[in-house]
C-alpha positions as CSV (number, residue, x, y, z in Angstrom):
1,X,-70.8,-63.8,48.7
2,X,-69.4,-63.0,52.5
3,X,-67.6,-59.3,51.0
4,X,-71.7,-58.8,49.8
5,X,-72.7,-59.4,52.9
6,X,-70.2,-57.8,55.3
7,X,-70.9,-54.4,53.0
8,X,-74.4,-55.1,53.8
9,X,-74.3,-55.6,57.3
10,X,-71.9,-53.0,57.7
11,X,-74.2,-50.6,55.5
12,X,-76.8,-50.9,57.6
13,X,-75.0,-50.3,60.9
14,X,-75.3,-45.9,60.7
15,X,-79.1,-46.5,60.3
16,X,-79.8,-48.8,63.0
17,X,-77.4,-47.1,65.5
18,X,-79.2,-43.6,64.6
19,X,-82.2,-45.3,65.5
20,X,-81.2,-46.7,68.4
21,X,-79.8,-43.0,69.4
22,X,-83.6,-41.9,68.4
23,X,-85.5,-44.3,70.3
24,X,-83.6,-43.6,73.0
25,X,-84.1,-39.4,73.0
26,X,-87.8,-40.2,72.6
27,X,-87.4,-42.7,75.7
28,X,-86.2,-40.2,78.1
29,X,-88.6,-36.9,76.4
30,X,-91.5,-39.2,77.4
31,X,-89.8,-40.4,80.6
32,X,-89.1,-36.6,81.9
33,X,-93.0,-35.6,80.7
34,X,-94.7,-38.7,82.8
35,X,-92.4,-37.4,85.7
36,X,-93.2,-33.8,85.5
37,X,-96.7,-35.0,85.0
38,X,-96.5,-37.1,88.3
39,X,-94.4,-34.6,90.1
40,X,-97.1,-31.5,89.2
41,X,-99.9,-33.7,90.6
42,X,-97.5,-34.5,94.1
43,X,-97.5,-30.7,94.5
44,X,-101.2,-30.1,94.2
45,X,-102.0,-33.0,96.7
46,X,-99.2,-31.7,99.0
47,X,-100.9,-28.2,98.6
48,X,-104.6,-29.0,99.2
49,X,-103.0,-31.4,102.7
50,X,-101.5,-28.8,103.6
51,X,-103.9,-26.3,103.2
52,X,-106.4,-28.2,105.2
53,X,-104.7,-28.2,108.4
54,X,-105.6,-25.4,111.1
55,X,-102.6,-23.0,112.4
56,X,-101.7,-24.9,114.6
57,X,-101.4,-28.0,113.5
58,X,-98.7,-25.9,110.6
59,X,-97.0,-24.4,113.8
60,X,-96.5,-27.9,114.9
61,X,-94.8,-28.8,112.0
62,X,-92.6,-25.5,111.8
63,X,-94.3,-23.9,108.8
64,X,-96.7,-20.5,108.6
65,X,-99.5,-20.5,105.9
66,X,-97.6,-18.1,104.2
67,X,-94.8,-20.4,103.5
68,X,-97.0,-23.0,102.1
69,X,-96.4,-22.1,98.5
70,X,-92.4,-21.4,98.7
71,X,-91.8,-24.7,101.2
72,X,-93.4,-26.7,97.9
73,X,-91.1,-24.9,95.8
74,X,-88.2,-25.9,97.4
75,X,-89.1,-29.2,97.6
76,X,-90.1,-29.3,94.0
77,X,-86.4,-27.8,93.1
78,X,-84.8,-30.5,95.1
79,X,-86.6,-33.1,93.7
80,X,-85.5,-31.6,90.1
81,X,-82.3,-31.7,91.3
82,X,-82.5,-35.5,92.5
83,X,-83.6,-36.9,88.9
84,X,-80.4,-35.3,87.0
85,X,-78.1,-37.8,86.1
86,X,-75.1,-38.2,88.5
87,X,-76.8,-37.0,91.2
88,X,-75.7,-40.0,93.3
């Protein structure tokens, strides 16, 4: 009865391990989406702040209007960059 039941177990290892591998793609596919979800809205609210402030207040901070729109791209590559794995 224990050789019936090792073949079993031991059977039904491949399936739950693929599912385990599955769950876990599906984990990190929804993971990535919420953050790119989450990071998208960041760079709207950081556009429409920074859009609101006068010239000056942009000189103050070292940036030109112009450079709105490729300072949020940079930031949006770095940030990228910071949730690959190793990054640490």
């Amino acid at each position: 009865m224990t050789m019936l039941t090792l073949m079993q177990t031991s059977a039904a290892r491949p399936f739950v391990l693929r599912t385990a591998v599955r769950l876990a793609h599906l984990r990190r596919f929804i993971n990535r989406f919420f953050a790119a979800v989450i990071a998208r809205h960041e760079q709207h609210a950081a556009r429409a702040a920074l859009q609101k402030l006068d010239d000056r207040t942009l000189a103050d901070i070292g940036m030109c209007r112009t450079q709105i729109e490729s300072n949020l791209e940079d930031l949006a590559q770095a940030r990228a960059r910071m949730q690959q794995p190793g990054w640490h």
